[in-house]
C-alpha positions as CSV (number, residue, x, y, z in Angstrom):
1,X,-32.4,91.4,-4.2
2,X,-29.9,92.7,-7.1
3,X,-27.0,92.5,-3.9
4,X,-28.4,89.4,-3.1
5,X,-27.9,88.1,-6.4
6,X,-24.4,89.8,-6.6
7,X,-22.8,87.9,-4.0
8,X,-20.9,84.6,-5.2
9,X,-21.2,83.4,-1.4
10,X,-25.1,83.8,-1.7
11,X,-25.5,82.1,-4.4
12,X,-23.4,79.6,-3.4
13,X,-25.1,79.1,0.3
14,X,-29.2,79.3,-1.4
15,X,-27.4,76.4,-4.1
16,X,-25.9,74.3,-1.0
17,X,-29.1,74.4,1.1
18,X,-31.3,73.4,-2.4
19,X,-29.0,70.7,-2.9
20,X,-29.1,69.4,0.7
21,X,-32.6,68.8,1.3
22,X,-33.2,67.7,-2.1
23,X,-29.7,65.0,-1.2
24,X,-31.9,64.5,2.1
25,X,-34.9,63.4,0.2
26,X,-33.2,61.3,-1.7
27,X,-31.2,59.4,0.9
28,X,-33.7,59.5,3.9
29,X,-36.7,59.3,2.2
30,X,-36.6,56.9,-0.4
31,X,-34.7,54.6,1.9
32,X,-37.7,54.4,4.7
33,X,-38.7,50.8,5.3
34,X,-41.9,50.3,3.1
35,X,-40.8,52.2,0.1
36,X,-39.9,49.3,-2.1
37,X,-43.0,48.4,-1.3
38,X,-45.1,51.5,-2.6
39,X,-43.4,51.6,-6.1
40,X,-45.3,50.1,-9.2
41,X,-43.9,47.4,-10.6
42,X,-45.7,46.4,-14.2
43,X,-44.5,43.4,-16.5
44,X,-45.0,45.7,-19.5
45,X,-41.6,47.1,-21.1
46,X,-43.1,50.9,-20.7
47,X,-40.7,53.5,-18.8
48,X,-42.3,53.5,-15.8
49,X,-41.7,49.7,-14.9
50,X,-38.0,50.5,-15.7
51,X,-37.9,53.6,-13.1
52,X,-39.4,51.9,-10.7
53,X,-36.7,48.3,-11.1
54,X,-34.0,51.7,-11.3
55,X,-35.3,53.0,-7.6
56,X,-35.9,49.5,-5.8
57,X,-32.6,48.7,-6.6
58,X,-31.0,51.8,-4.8
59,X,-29.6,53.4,-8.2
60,X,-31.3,57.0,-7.1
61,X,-28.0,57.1,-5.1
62,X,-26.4,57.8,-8.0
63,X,-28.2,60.9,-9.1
64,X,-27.9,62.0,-5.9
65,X,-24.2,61.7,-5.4
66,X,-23.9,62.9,-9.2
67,X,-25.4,65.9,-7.8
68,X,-23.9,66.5,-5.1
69,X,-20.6,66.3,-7.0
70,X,-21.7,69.3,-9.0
71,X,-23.1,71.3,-6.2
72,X,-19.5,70.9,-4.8
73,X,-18.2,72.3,-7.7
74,X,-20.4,75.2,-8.4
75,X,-19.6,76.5,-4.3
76,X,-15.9,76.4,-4.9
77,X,-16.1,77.8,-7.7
78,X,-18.3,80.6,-5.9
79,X,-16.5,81.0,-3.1
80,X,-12.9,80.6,-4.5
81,X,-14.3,84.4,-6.2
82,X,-13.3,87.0,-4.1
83,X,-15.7,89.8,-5.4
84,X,-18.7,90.7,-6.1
85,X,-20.6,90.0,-9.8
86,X,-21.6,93.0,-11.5
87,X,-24.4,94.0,-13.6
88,X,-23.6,91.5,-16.4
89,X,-22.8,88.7,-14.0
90,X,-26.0,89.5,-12.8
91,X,-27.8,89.7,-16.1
92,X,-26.5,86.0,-17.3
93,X,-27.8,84.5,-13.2
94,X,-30.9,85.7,-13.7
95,X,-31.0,84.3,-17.3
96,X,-29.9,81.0,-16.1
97,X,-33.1,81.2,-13.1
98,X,-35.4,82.0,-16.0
99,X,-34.6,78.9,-17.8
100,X,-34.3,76.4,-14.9
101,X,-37.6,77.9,-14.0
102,X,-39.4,77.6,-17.1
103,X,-38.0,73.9,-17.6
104,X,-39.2,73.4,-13.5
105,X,-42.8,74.5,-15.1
106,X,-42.8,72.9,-17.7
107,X,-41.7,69.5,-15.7
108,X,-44.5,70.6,-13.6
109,X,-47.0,70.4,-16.3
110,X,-46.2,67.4,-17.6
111,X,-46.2,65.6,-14.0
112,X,-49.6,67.2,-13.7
113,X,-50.8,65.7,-16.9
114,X,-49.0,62.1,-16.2
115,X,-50.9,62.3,-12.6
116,X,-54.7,62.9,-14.4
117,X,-54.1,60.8,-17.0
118,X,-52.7,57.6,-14.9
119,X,-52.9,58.4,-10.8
120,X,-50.8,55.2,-10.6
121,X,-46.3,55.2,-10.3
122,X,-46.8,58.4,-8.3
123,X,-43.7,58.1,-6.1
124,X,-42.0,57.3,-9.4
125,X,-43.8,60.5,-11.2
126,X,-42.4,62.4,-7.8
127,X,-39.1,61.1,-8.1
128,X,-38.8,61.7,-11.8
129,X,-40.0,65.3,-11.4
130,X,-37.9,66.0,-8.4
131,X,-34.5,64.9,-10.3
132,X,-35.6,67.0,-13.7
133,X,-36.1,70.1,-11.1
134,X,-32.9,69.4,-9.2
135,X,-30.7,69.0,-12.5
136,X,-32.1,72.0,-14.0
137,X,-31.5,74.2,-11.2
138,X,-28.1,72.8,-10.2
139,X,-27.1,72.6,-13.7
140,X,-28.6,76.5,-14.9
141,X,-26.2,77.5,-12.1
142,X,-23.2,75.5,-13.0
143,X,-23.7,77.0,-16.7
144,X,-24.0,80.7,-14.7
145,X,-20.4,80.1,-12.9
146,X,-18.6,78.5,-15.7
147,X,-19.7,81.8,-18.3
148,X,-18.9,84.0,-15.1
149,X,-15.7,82.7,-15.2
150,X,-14.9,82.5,-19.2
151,X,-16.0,86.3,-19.3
């Protein structure tokens, strides 16, 4: 594991693949005929009205491209390293994991809670808890290459 997480183009592949399927979902899935049609839409001025307006209208292609933008940049900037990250490299990675995985559970929990307490806007609960995991994780490592680099 410790190699694993030594290796720049490791990193940079697991970050790739993570950013592709969650790019897939986002561009296959949300575009299948019948999703408009599946989304809540509320005249009340709550949040949840508003997401829903925000992924009818196509806008999720923003986030997505937004994120793949940055996933770009985080694997040239781990691949355009030429060695290996040592032990405090390593150290600040899997600093970086532990927050992007406590903010993930904590994401988690809250979806949880917004599901029990109203079972309704779940594609738009989904959505929203799939973009808070994505950023997180993309954005945990892009804070891991950019102190990688500064050090």
């Amino acid at each position: 594991m410790k190699r694993l997480l030594r290796s720049p183009v490791a990193n940079a592949v697991l970050i790739g693949v993570f950013s592709a399927f969650y790019s897939w979902v986002f561009f296959v899935t949300l575009k299948k005929p019948g999703a408009d049609s599946s989304l809540y839409f509320k005249d009340d001025a709550s949040f949840w009205p508003a997401l829903s307006d925000f992924l009818s209208a196509g806008h999720h292609y923003y986030i997505a491209w937004a994120m793949i933008a940055v996933t770009i940049l985080i694997v040239f900037l781990l691949i355009s390293r030429r060695r290996s990250y040592d032990e405090y490299h390593t150290s600040i990675l899997k600093d970086c994991l532990v927050a992007a995985i406590a903010l993930t559970l904590l994401a988690i929990a809250i979806f949880v809670l917004l599901i029990l307490n109203d079972p309704s806007n779940i594609i738009e609960k989904t959505t929203l808890l799939i973009i808070i995991h994505w950023t997180t994780v993309v954005f945990a490592n892009l804070v891991y290459v950019l102190l990688c680099r500064r050090s």
